[in-house]
Each structure stands twice: as structure tokens, then as C-alpha cells.
Backbone as CSV, one residue per row, in Angstrom:
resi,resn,N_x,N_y,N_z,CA_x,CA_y,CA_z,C_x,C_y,C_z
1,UNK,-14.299,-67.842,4.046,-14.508,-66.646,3.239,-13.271,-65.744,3.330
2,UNK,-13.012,-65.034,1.981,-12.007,-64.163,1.999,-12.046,-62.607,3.050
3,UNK,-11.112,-61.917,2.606,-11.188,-60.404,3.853,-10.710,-59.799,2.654
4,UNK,-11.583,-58.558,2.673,-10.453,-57.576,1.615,-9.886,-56.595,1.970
5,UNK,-9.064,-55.906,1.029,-7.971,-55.358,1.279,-8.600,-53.617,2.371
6,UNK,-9.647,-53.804,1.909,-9.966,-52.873,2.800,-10.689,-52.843,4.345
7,UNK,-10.977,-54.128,4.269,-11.643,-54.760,5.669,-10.081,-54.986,6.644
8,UNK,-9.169,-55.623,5.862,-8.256,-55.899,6.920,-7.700,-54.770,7.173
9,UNK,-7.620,-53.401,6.206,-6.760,-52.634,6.980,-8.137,-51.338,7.824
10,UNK,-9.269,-51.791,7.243,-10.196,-50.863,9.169,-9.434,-51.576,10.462
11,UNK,-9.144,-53.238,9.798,-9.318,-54.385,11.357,-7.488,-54.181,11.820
12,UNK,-6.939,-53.090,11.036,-5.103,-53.245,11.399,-5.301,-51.852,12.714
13,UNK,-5.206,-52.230,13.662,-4.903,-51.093,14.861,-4.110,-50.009,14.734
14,UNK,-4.531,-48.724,14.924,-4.249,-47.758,14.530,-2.952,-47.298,14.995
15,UNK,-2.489,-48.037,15.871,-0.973,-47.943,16.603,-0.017,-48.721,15.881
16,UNK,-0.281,-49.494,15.366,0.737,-50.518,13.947,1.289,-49.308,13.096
17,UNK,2.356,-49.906,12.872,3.439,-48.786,11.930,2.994,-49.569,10.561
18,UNK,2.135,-48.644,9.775,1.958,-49.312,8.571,3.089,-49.337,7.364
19,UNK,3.979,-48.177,7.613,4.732,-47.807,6.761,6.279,-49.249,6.511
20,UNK,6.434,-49.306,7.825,7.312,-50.500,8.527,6.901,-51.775,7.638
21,UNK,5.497,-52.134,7.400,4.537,-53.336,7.485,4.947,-53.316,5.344
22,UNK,4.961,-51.919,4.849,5.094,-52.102,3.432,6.679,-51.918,3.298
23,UNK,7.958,-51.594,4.147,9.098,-52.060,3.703,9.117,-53.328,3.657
24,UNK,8.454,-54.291,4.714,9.154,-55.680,4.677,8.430,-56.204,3.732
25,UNK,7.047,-56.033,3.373,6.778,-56.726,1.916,7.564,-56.502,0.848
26,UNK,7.543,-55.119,0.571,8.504,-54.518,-0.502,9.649,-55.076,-0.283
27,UNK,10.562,-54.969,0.347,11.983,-55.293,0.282,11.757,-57.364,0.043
28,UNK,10.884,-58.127,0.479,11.145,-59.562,0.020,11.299,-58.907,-1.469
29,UNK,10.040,-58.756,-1.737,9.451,-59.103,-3.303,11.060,-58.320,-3.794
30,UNK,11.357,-57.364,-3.668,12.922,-56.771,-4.206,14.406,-57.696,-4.565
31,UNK,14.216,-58.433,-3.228,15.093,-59.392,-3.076,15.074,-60.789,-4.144
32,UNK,13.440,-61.186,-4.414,13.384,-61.845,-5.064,13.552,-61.441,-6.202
33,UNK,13.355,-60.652,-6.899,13.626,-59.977,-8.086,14.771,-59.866,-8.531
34,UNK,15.393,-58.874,-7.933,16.473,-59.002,-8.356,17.938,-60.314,-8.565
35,UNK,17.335,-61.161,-7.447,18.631,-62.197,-7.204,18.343,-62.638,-8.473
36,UNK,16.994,-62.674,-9.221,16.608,-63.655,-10.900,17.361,-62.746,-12.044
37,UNK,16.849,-61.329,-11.573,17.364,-60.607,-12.690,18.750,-60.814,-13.176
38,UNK,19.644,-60.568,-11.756,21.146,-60.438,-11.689,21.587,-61.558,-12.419
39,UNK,20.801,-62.844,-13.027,21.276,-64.190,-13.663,21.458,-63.750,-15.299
40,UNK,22.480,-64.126,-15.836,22.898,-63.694,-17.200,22.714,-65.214,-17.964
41,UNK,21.944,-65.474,-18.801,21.809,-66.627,-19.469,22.246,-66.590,-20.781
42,UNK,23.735,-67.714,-21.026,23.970,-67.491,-22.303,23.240,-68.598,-23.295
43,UNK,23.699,-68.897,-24.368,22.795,-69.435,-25.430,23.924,-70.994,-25.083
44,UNK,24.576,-71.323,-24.150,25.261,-72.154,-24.414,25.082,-72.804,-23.169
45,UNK,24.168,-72.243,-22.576,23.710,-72.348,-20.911,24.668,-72.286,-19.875
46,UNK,25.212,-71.135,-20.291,25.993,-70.534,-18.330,25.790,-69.676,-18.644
47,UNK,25.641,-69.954,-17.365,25.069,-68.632,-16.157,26.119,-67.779,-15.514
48,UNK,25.981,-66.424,-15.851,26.806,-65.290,-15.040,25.930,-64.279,-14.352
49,UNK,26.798,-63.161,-14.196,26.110,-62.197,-13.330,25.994,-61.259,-14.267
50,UNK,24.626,-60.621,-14.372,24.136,-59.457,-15.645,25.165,-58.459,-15.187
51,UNK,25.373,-58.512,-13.713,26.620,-56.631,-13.530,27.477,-56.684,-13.724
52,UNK,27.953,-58.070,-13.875,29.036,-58.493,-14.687,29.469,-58.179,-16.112
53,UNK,28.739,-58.834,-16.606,28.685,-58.589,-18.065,28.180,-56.676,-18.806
54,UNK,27.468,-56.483,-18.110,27.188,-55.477,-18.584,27.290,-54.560,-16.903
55,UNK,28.294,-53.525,-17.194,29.023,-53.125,-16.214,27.681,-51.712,-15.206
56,UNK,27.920,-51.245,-16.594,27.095,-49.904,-16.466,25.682,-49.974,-15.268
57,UNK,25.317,-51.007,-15.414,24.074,-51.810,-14.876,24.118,-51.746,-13.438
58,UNK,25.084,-51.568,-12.555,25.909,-51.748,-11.262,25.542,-50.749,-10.397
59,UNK,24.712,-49.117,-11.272,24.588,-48.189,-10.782,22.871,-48.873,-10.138
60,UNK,22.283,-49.844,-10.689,21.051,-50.021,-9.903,20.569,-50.956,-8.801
61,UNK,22.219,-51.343,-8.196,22.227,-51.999,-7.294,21.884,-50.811,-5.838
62,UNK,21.988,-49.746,-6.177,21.882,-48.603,-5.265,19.903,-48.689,-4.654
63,UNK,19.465,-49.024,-5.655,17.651,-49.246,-5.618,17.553,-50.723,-5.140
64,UNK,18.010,-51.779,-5.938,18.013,-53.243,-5.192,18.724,-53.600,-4.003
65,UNK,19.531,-53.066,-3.766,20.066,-53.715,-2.152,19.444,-52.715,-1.063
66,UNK,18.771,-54.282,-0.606,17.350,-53.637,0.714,18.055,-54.944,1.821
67,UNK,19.415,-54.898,1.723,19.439,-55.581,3.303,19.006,-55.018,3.967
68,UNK,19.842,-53.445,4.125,19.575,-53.109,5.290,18.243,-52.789,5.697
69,UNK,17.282,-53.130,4.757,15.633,-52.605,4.874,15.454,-53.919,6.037
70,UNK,15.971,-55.176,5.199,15.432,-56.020,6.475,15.707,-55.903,7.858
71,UNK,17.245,-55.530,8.147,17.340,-55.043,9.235,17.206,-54.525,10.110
72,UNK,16.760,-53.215,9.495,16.132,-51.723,10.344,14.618,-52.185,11.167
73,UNK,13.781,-52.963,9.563,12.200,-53.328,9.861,12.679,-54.660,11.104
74,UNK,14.008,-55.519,10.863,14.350,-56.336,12.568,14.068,-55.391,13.443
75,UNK,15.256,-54.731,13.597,15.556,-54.013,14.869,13.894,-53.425,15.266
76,UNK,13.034,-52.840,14.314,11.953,-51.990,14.990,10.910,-53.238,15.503
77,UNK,10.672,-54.390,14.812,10.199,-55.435,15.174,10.584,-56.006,16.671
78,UNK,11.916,-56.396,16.591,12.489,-56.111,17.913,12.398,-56.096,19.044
79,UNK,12.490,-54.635,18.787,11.954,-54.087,19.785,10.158,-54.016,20.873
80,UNK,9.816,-53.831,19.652,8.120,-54.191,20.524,7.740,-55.555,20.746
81,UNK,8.340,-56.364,19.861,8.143,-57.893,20.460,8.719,-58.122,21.793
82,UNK,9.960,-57.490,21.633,10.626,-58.144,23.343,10.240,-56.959,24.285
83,UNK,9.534,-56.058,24.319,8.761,-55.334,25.472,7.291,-55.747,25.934
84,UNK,6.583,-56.734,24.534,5.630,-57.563,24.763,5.875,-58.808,25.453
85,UNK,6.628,-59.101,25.493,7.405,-60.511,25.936,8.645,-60.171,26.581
86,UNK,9.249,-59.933,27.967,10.482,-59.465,27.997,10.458,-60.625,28.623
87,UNK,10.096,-61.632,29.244,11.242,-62.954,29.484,11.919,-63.818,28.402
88,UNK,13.033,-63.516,28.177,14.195,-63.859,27.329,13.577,-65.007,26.604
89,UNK,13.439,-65.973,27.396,12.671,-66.928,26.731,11.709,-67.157,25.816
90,UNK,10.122,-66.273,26.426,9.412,-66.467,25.287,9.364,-65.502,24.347
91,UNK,10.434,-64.836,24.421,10.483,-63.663,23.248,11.209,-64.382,22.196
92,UNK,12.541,-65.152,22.812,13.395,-65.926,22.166,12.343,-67.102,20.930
93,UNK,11.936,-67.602,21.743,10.747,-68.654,20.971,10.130,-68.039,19.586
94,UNK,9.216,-66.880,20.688,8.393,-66.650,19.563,9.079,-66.063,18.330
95,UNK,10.057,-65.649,18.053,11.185,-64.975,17.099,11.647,-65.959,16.303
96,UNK,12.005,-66.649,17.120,12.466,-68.111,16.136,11.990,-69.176,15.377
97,UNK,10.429,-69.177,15.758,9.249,-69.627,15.195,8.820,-68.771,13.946
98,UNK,8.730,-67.915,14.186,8.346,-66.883,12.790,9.056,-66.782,12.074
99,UNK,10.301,-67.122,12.162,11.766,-67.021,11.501,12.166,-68.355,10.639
100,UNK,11.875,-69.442,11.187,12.475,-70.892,11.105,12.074,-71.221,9.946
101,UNK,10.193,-71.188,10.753,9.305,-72.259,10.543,9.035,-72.178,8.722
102,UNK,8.998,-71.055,8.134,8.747,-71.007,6.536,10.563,-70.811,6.289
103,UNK,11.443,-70.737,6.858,12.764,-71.259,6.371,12.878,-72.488,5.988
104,UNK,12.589,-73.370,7.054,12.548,-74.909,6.598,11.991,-75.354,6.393
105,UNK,10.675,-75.115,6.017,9.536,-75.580,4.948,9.856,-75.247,3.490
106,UNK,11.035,-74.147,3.174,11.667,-73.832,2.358,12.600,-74.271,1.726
107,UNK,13.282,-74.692,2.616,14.563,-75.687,2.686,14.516,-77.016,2.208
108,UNK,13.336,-77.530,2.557,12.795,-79.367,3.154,12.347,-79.345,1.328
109,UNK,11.545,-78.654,0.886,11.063,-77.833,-0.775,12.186,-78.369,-1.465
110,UNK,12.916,-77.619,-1.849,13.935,-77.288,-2.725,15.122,-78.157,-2.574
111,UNK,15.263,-78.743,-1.222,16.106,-80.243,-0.710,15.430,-81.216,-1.308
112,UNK,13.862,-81.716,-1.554,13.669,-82.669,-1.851,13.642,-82.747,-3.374
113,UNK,13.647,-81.086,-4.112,13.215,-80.902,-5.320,14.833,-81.331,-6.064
114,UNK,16.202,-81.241,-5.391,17.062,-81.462,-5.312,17.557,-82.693,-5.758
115,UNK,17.256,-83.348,-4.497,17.414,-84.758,-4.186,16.998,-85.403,-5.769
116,UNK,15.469,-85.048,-5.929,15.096,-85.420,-7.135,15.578,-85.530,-8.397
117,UNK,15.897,-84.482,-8.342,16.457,-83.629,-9.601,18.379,-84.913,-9.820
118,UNK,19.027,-85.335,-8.577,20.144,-85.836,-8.828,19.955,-87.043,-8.776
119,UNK,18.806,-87.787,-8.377,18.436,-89.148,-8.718,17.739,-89.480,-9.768
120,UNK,17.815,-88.418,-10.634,17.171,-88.499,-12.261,18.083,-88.034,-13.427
121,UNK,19.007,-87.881,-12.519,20.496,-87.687,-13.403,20.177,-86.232,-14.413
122,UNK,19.340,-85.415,-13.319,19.286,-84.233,-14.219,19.705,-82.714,-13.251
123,UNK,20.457,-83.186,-12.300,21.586,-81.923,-11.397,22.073,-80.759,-11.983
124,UNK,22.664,-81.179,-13.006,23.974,-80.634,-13.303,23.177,-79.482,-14.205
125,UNK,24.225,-78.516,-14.844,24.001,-77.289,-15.673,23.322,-76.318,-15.122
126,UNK,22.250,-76.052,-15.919,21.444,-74.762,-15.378,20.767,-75.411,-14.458
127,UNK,19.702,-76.167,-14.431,19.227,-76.559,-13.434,20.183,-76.660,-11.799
128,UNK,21.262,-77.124,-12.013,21.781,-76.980,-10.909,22.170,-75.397,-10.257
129,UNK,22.355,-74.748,-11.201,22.824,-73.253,-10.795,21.704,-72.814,-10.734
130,UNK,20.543,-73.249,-10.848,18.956,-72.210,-10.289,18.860,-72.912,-8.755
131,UNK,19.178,-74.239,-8.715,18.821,-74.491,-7.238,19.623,-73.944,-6.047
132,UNK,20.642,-73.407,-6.833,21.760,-72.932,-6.087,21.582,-71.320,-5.930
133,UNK,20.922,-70.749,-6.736,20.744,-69.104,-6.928,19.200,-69.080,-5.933
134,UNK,18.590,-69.997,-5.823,16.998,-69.872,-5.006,17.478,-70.288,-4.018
135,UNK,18.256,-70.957,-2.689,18.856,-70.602,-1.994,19.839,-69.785,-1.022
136,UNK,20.351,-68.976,-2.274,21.605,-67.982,-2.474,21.072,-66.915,-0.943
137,UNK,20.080,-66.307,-1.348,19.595,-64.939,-0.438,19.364,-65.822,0.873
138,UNK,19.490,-66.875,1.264,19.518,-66.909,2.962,20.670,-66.959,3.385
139,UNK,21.796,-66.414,3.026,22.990,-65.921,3.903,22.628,-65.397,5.073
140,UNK,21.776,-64.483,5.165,21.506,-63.212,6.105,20.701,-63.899,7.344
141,UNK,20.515,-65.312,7.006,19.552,-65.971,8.342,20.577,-66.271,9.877
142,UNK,21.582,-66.346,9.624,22.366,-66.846,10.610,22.552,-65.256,11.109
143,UNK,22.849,-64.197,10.785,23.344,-63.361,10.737,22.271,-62.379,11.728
144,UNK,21.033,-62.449,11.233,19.777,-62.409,11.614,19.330,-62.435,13.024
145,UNK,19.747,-64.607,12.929,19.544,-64.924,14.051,19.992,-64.495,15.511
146,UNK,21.662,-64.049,15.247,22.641,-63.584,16.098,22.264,-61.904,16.519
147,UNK,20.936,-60.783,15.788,20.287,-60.099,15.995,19.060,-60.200,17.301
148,UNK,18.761,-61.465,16.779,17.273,-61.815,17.591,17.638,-62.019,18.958
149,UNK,18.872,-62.885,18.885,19.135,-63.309,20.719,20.275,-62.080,21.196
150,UNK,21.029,-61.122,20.512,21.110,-60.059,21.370,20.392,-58.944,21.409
151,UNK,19.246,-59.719,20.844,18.181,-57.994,21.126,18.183,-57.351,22.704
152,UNK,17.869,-58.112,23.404,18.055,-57.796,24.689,19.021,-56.701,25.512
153,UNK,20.149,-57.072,25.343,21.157,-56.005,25.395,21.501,-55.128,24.706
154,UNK,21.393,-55.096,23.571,21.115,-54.220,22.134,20.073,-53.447,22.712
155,UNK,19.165,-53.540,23.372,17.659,-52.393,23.788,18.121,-51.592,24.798
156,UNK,18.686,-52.059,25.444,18.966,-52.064,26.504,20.036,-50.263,26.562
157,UNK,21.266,-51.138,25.872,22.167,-50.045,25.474,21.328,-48.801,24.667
158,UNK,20.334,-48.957,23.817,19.179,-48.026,23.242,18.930,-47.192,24.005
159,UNK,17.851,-47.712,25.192,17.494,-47.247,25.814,17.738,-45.963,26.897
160,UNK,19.170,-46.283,27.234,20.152,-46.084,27.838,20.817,-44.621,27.085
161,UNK,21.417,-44.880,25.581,22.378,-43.936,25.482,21.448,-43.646,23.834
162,UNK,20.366,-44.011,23.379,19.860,-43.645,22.512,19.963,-43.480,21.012
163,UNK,20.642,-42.212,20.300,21.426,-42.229,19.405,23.154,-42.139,19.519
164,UNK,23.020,-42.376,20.761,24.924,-42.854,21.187,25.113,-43.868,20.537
165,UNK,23.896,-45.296,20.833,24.584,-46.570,20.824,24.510,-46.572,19.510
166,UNK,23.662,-46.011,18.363,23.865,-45.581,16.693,25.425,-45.367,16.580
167,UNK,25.958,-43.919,17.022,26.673,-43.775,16.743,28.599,-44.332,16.866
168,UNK,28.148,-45.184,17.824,29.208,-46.115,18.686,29.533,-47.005,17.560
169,UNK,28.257,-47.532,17.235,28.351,-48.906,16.259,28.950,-48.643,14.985
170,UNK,28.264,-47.338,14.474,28.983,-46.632,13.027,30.278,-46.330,13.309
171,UNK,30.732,-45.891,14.724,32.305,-45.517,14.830,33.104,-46.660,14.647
172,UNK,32.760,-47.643,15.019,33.259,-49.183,14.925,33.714,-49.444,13.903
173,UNK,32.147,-49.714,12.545,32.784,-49.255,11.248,33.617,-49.056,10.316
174,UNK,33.844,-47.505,11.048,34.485,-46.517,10.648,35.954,-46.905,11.266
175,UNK,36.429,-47.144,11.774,37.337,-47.955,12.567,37.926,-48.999,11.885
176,UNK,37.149,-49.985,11.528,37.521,-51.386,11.141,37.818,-50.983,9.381
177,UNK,37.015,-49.891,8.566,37.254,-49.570,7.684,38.743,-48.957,7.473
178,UNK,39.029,-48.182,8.286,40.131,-47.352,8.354,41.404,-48.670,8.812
179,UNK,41.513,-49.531,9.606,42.596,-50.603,9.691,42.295,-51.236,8.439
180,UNK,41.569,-51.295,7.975,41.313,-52.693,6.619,42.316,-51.710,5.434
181,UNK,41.815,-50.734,5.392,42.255,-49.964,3.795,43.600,-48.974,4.124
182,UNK,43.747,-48.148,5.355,44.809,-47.664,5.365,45.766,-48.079,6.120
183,UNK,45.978,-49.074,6.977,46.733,-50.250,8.048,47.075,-51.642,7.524
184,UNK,45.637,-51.978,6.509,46.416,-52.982,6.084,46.219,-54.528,6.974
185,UNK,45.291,-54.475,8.196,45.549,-55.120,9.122,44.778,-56.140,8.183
186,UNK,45.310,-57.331,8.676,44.014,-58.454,8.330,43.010,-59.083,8.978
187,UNK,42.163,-59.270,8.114,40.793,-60.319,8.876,40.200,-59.343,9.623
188,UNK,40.635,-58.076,9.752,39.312,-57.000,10.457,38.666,-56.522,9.963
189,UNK,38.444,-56.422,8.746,37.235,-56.225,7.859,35.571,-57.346,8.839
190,UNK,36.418,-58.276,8.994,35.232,-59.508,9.546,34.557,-58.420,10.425
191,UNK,35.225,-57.909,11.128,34.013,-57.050,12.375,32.886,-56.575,12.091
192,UNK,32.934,-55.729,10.441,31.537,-54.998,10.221,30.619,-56.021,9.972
193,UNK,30.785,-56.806,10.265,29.267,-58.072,9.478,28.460,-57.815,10.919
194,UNK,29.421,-57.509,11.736,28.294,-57.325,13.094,28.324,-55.609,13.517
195,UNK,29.667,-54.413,13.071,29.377,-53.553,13.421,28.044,-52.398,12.273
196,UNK,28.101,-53.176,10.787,27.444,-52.238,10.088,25.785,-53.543,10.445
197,UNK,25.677,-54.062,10.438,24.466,-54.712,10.336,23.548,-54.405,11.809
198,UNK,24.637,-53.932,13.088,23.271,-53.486,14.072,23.543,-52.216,14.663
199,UNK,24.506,-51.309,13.483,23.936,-50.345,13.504,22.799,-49.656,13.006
200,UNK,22.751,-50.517,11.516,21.092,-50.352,10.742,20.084,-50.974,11.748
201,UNK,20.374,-52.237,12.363,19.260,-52.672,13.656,19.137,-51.621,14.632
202,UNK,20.170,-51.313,15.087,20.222,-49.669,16.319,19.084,-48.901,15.749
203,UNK,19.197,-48.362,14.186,18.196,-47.662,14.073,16.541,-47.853,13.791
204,UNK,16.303,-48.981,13.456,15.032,-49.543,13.678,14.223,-49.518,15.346
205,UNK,15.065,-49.644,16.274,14.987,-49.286,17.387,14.813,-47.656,17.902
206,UNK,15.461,-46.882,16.979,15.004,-45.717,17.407,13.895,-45.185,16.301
207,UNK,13.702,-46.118,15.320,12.364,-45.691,14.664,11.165,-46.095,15.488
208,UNK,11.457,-47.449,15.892,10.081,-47.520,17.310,9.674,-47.009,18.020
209,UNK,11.094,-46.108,18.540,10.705,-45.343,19.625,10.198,-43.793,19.094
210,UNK,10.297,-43.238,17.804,9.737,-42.261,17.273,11.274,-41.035,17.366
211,UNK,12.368,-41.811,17.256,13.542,-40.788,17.653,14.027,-40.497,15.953
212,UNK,13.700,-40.693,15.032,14.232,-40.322,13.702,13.127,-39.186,13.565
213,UNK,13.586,-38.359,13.764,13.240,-37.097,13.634,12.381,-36.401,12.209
214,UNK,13.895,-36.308,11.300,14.741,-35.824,10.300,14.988,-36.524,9.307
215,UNK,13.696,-37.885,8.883,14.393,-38.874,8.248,14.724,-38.620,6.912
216,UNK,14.425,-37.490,6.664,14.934,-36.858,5.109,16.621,-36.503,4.722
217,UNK,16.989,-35.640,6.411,18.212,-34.987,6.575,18.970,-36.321,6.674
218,UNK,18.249,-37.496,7.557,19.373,-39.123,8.180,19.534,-39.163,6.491
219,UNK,18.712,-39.822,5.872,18.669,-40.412,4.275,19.712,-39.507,3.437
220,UNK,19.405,-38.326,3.573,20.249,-37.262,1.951,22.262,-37.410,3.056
221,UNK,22.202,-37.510,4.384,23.674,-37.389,4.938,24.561,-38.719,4.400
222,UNK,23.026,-40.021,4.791,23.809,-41.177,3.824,24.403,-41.216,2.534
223,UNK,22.995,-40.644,1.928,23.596,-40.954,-0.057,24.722,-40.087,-0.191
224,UNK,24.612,-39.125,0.422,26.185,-38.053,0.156,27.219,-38.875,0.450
225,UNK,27.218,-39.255,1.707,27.978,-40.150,2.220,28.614,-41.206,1.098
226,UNK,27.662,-42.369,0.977,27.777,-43.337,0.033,28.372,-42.863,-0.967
227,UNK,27.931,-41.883,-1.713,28.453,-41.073,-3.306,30.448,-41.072,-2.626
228,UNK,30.404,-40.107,-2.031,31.653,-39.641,-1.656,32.623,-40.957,-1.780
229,UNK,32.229,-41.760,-0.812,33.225,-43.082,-0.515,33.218,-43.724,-1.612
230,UNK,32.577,-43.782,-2.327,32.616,-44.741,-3.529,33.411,-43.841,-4.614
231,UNK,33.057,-42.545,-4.953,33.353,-41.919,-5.799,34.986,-41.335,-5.172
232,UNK,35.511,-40.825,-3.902,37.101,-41.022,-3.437,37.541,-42.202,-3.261
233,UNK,36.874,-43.043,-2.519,37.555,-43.889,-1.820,37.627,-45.552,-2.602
234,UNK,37.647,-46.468,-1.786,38.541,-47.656,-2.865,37.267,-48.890,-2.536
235,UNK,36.179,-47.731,-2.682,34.695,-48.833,-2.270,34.642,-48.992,-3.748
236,UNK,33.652,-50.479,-4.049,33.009,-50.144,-5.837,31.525,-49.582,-5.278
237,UNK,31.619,-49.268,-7.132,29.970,-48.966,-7.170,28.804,-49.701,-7.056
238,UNK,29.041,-51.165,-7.251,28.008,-52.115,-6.648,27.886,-52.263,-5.383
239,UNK,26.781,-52.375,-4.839,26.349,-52.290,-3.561,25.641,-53.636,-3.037
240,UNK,26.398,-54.699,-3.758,25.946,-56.078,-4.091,27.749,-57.105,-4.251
241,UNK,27.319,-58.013,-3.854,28.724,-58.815,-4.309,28.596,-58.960,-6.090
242,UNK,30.257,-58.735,-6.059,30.392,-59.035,-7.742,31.679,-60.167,-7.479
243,UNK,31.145,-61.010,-8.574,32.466,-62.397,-8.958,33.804,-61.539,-9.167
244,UNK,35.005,-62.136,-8.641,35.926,-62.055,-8.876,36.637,-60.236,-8.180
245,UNK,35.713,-59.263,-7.235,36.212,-58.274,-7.042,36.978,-58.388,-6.062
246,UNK,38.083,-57.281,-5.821,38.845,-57.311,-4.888,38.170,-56.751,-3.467
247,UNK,37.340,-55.708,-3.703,36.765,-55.109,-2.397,35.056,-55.211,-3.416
248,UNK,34.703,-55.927,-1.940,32.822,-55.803,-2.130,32.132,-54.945,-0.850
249,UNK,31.259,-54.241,-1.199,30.551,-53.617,-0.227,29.846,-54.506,0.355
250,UNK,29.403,-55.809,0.408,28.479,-56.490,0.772,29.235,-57.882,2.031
251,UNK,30.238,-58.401,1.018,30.538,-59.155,2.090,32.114,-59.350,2.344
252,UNK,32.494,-58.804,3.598,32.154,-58.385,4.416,31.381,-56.728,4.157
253,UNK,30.758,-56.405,4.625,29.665,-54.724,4.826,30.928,-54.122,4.750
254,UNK,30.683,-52.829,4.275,31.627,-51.759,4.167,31.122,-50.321,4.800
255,UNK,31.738,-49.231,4.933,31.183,-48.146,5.236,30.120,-47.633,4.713
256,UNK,30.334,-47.828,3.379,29.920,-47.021,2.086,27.932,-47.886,2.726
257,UNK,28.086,-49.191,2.667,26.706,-49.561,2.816,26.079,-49.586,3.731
258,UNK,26.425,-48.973,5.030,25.813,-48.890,6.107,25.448,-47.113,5.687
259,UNK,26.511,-46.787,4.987,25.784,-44.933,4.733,24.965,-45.530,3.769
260,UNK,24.953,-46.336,2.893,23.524,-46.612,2.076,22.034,-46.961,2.667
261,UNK,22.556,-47.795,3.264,21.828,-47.927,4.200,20.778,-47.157,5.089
């Protein structure tokens, strides 16, 4: 027998962060959405990018890019999993099980739908660029993963220095931003894939702990933020990778999207 929507949430414990529980639904279903939308279908069958083609469009990547939603809802996840479990081990497990297990049932899917698809001599064209775009959004699993097994020390430092270790990670950033664009240095851009991605984890951790105060004042310091750098500085306005740009906010992370963030 079924449960409804109102039985399961009497039976959801009143200590569960419900709010947490509707970013991570919201932000999949977002993710999925948009990666379809962003597909530009011509009448001759290729496939581009709609922000591409139609430029203007670029301003609503500001509403669709919810990495950092997944992140934050990591880090606060995180955290109460590995205080429920603090031997490294079965925290490690159980993280990687919840993580994997509908990855590669996902994978094993769309590999065999694949396989199929090129032993019927029907791969190529669009079909091939949809199997390739429904894959596309698990970049962030490896990235993820390298979250889950330093949670430990990541809490740790939390715990410890609080909204320091926030602000350490954003200085980093801010740092690696400043050698990339006014130094010139190379290949240090690579750093923010780990300094902007756990500083948004840093703060999921202090949403667990009930330390975001102000989350109106954190949110309006970002978008100012974001506006500014994009609108002075030599960030674009997509907040998403675009084909062929010279600087993307996305990969490698930029300042601008961790203040989006």
C-alpha cells in the first residue's frame, strides 16, 4: 500500500531540516531541465547550445545553476552523517553506497542503451549527441566524491575555527583568481575546483550547525558580489559553460560563482 504525502511528512521527525530535503529535490529536477533545455535543435539535426545561439538567454543561467545547491545540501548532509557514524569507515561506506549505487544503475542503462544503439548502426547524429548530453551532468561525481572522504577533516577544521574555515577557503579563491587574471600565472585557475566547491561545502556545515544567521544579508552580499565581478571584471555572464569561451565561470569555478553561490 501507498503513504501519502501527508502521512509521510507527520512520520518525517521534527528535527529533519525540511527545507535542506526540498533544495536537493529541487535542484535535481533543475539540473535535469535545464541540461534538455540548453539543447538547440536545428532542422538539419545539430545540436548546439540555446545560450549560444540566442545570447540574451545567458542572463537565466543565474536561476539554473544549482551546483552549488548540491554542494551546500553535501556539506550539511555531511556533516550529520559522519557524527552518526564517525568511524571513517562506516561513514565512508555508507556515503558511497547512496552515491554509487543509482550512478551505476545509471550508467549500466544508458551503456547498454548505447551499446545497442551502435550495433544497429544507429549511433551517430542526434541520437548520439542525446546519449552524450544525458550523461553530461555527472562531471560533479568525482568531484563530489573527493568531498565525501575529506569530510572528516573538513569538520573538523569547522568545528574548530567555524566561519574562519568559510572564509580561508573563499580567500584561496580570491587568490587563485587574482594570479589567473592579473599575474597571468598558469594552470592555477585548477585550484578553485577544490577552493570554490568546499567553500560552498564549508557552508552547508555551518547551516547544520545553525551558524547562518543572516541568510538574507549571506545571499544579497553574494548577488552584489556576483553582479559587480561580472559586470567590472573579465567574468561572463553565464554562470554555466559556454562552447568556445575564453573564461567560463564553471569550469574551472570562478569567484564570481562561489559569490553566486
Amino acid at each position: 500500500m501507498g503513504i501519502s504525502a501527508r502521512e509521510l511528512a507527520a512520520a518525517t521527525p521534527a528535527s529533519r531540516d525540511r527545507y535542506v530535503d526540498l533544495l536537493r529535490v529541487a535542484s535535481l529536477a533543475v539540473v535535469v531541465l535545464g541540461h534538455w533545455l540548453m539543447a538547440a535543435v536545428t532542422t538539419d539535426g545539430q545540436v548546439g547550445n540555446l545560450l549560444a545561439v540566442v545570447p540574451g538567454l545567458q542572463v537565466v543561467t543565474w536561476l539554473f545553476q544549482v551546483m552549488p545547491v548540491f554542494f551546500f545540501v553535501g556539506g550539511f548532509s555531511h556533516a550529520l552523517a559522519h557524527r552518526s557514524r564517525p568511524q571513517y569507515a562506516a561513514f565512508l561506506r555508507a556515503r558511497l553506497q547512496r552515491l554509487l549505487r543509482p550512478t551505476m544503475v545509471f550508467t549500466g542503462v544508458w551503456g547498454a542503451a548505447a551499446l545497442v544503439l551502435q550495433l544497429s548502426g544507429a549511433d551517430g547524429g542526434l541520437t548520439g549527441v542525446a546519449l552524450r548530453l544525458v550523461t553530461q551532468p555527472l562531471w560533479f561525481i568525482g568531484i563530489y566524491l573527493a568531498m565525501v572522504a575529506f569530510t572528516p577533516p573538513l569538520l573538523r577544521l569547522h568545528e574548530r575555527w567555524g566561519w574562519g574555515a568559510f572564509a580561508a577557503l573563499a580567500g584561496g579563491a580570491v587568490a587563485v583568481d587574482v594570479l589567473r587574471f592579473a599575474a597571468d600565472v598558469p594552470f592555477v585557475e585548477f585550484l578553485n575546483f577544490a577552493f570554490v566547491w568546499l567553500a560552498v561545502h564549508q557552508l552547508g556545515f555551518l547551516r547544520a550547525d545553525g551558524m547562518i544567521r543572516r541568510p538574507a544579508v549571506l545571499a544579497g552580499a553574494g548577488l552584489l558580489g556576483a553582479t559587480a565581478l561580472v559586470a567590472l571584471g573579465p567574468y561572463p555572464l553565464s554562470m554555466v559553460g559556454m562552447p568556445g569561451e575564453k573564461v567560463s565561470n564553471m569550469a574551472p569555478p570562478t569567484l564570481a560563482l562561489l559569490c553566486h553561490g
